[in-house]
N, C-alpha and C positions, 0 to 999 in steps of 0.2 A: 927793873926794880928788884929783881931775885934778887938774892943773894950766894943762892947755889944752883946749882942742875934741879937737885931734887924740889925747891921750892916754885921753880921757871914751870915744871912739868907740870904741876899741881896748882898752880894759877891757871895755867891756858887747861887743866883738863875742869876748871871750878863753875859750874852754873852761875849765869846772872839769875836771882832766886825770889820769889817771893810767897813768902809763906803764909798762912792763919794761924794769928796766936794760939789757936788753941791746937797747932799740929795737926788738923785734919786735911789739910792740901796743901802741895806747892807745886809753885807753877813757875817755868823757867820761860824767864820773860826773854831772853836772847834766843832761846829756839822757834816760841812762837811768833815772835816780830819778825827774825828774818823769813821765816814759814809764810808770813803773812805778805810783807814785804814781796816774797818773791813768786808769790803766787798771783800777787796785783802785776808786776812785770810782766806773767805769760799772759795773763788774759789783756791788757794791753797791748802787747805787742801782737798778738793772735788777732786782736779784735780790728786794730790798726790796717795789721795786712789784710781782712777780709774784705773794710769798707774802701777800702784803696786799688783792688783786685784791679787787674788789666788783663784781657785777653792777648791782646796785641802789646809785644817789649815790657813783659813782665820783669820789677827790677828782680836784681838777689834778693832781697830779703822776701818777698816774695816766692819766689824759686825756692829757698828754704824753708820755707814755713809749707809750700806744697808736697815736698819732699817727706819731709816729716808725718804730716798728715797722708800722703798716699802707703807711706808706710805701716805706719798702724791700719788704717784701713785695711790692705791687702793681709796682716796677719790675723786681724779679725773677721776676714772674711774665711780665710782658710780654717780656722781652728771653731768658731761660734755661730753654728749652721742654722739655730734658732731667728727668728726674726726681733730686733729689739732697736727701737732707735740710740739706746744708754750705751748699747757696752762703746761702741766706735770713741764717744767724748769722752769717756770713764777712762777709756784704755790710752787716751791721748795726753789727757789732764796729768794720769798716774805718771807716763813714759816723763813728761814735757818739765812737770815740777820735783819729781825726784829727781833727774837728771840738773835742773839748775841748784838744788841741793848741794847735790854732790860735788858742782861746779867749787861752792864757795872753798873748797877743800884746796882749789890751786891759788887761792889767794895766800901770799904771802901772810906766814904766821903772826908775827906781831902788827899788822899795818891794821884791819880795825880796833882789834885788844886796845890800840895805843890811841886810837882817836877816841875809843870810848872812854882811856882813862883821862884825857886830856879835858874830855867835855866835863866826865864827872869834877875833877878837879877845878877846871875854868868856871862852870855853871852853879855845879851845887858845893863845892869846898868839901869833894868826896876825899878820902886820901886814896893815892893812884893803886897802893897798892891791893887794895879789897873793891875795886872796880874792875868786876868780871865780865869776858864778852866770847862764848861759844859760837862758831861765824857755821859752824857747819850742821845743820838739823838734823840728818841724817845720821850723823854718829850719836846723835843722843836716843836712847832705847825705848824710852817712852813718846818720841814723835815716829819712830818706825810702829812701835805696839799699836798706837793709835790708827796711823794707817794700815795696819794688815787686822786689826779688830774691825773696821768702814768695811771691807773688803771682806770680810765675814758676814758679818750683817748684809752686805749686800748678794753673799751667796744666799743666805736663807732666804730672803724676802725675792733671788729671783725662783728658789724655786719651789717656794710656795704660791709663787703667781705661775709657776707652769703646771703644777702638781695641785693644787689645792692645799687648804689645811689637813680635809683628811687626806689626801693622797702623801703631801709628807709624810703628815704623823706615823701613817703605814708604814712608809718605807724603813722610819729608824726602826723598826721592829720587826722588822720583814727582810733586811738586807744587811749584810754582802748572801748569809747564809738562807739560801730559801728551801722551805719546807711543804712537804705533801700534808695535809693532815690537819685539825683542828690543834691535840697531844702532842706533834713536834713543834706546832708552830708558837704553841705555850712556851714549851721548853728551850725553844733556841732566842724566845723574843728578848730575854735580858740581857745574851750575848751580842746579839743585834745591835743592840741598842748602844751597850758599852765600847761596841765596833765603832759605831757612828758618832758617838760623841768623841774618841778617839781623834778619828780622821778631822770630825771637824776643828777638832783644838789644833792639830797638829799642821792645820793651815798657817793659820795666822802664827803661832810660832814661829815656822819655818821662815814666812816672808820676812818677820821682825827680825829675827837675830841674823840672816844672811848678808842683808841690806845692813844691818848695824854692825856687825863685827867687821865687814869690810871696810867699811868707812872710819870707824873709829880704828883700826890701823892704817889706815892712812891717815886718818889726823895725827895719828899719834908719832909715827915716822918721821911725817914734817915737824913737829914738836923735834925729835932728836936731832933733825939734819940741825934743825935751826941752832941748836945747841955747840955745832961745829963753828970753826975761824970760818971768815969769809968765803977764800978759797976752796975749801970743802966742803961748801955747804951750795955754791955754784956745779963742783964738779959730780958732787952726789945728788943735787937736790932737781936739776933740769934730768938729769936720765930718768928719775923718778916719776916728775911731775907729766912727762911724758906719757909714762908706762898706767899713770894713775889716771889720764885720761881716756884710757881705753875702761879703766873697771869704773871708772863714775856712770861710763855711757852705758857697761855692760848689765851693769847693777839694777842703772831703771830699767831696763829693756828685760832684763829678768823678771822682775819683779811687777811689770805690765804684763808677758806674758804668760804667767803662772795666774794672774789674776785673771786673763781672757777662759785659761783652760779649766780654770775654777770654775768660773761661770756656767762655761759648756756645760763640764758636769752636770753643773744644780740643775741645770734645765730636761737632763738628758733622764728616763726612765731605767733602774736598775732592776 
């Protein structure tokens, strides 16, 4: 439907959107349907293989779905020495749905865009060309913000259930810099504190933008291959999609890990 490069680019980078008239929210309905979408996938297919389980000639999918979970397992047992039944499901849910996120990034670039503009046209007499469909969550900033903000929130609350309230509260006033003395401990406690709200912002930060700037260069690549003739878009586009399957897998497995060793942390005495 472009008409040029620059207008092709700017369709596929356009939110499906819907706003409140009066501009105080909007919400991208293409991020959270497939979010939603693909997050019913993992708990079915997880749930499937669990009541289906065979000891004896277990199939693949099976074998995979074990693999996977002995995985995270074994790295939350090595890195989160605390006792908790959450982080193992936490850390598996994180790994399992960002990585199908990530997945939708190898779907060829116009094949949903184009069935969704087809439905808007066929169903509701959309015109094709203002019917927008972002296939990938992860490149959008605010589904990343939101999950590494969850992942905040759930550092505090776990290590206000290992610390107490007051035992938190102490520590932002009390840590990295600790002090002898009633007079030092005045004095350092604003630094303290400025310390720790620091570190905690710059959590969720990091997770959001690592996981989103990856991703959204890889959308956006596929966006340019797509842009090539045929031919080049086959000989550029498979070394690529290749190469991107290793950083879709690498990205949640980052992004689980630094959440397990967050955790640690919270729970851990400074």
């Amino acid at each position: 439907m472009a008409s040029n490069a620059t207008e092709y680019i700017q369709h596929h980078l356009t939110f499906w959107k819907s706003s409140h008239e009066g501009g105080f929210w909007t919400l991208h309905l293409d991020t959270f349907s497939v979010s939603l979408i693909l997050g019913f996938i993992f708990l079915a297919v997880f749930a499937t293989v669990a009541r289906n389980a065979k000891m004896e000639n277990p199939g693949r999918l099976q074998m995979f779905v074990e693999t996977i979970v002995e995985m995270v397992d074994t790295q939350v047992k090595e890195i989160f020495h605390a006792k908790s039944k959450v982080i193992a499901p936490l850390a598996l849910t994180i790994f399992c749905w960002i990585f199908l996120m990530n997945t939708m990034d190898l779907l060829p670039v116009d094949l949903l865009p184009m069935v969704a503009q087809w439905i808007g046209h066929t169903f509701f007499g959309a015109d094709p060309a203002h019917v927008y469909l972002r296939v990938v969550p992860s490149a959008d900033v605010n589904a990343t913000f939101a999950m590494s903000l969850s992942v905040m929130l759930c550092i505090i609350g776990f290590s206000i259930a290992a610390k107490g309230l007051g035992g938190w509260t102490k520590e932002l006033f009390t840590a990295p810099f600790h002090a002898e003395g009633l007079v030092m401990t005045i004095i350092l406690a604003p630094v303290n504190f400025a310390f720790q709200l620091v570190e905690l912002a710059a959590k969720p930060i990091s997770l959001a933008l690592r996981l989103f700037g990856n991703m959204y260069s890889g959308e956006l690549i596929f966006i340019l291959i797509a842009l090539l003739p045929v031919a080049f878009q086959w000989i550029l586009g498979a070394p690529w999609a290749i190469f991107h399957i290793l950083v879709i897998t690498l990205q949640a497995f980052v992004f689980m890990m630094l959440t397990i060793v967050y955790l640690s942390l919270a729970v851990e005495k400074h």
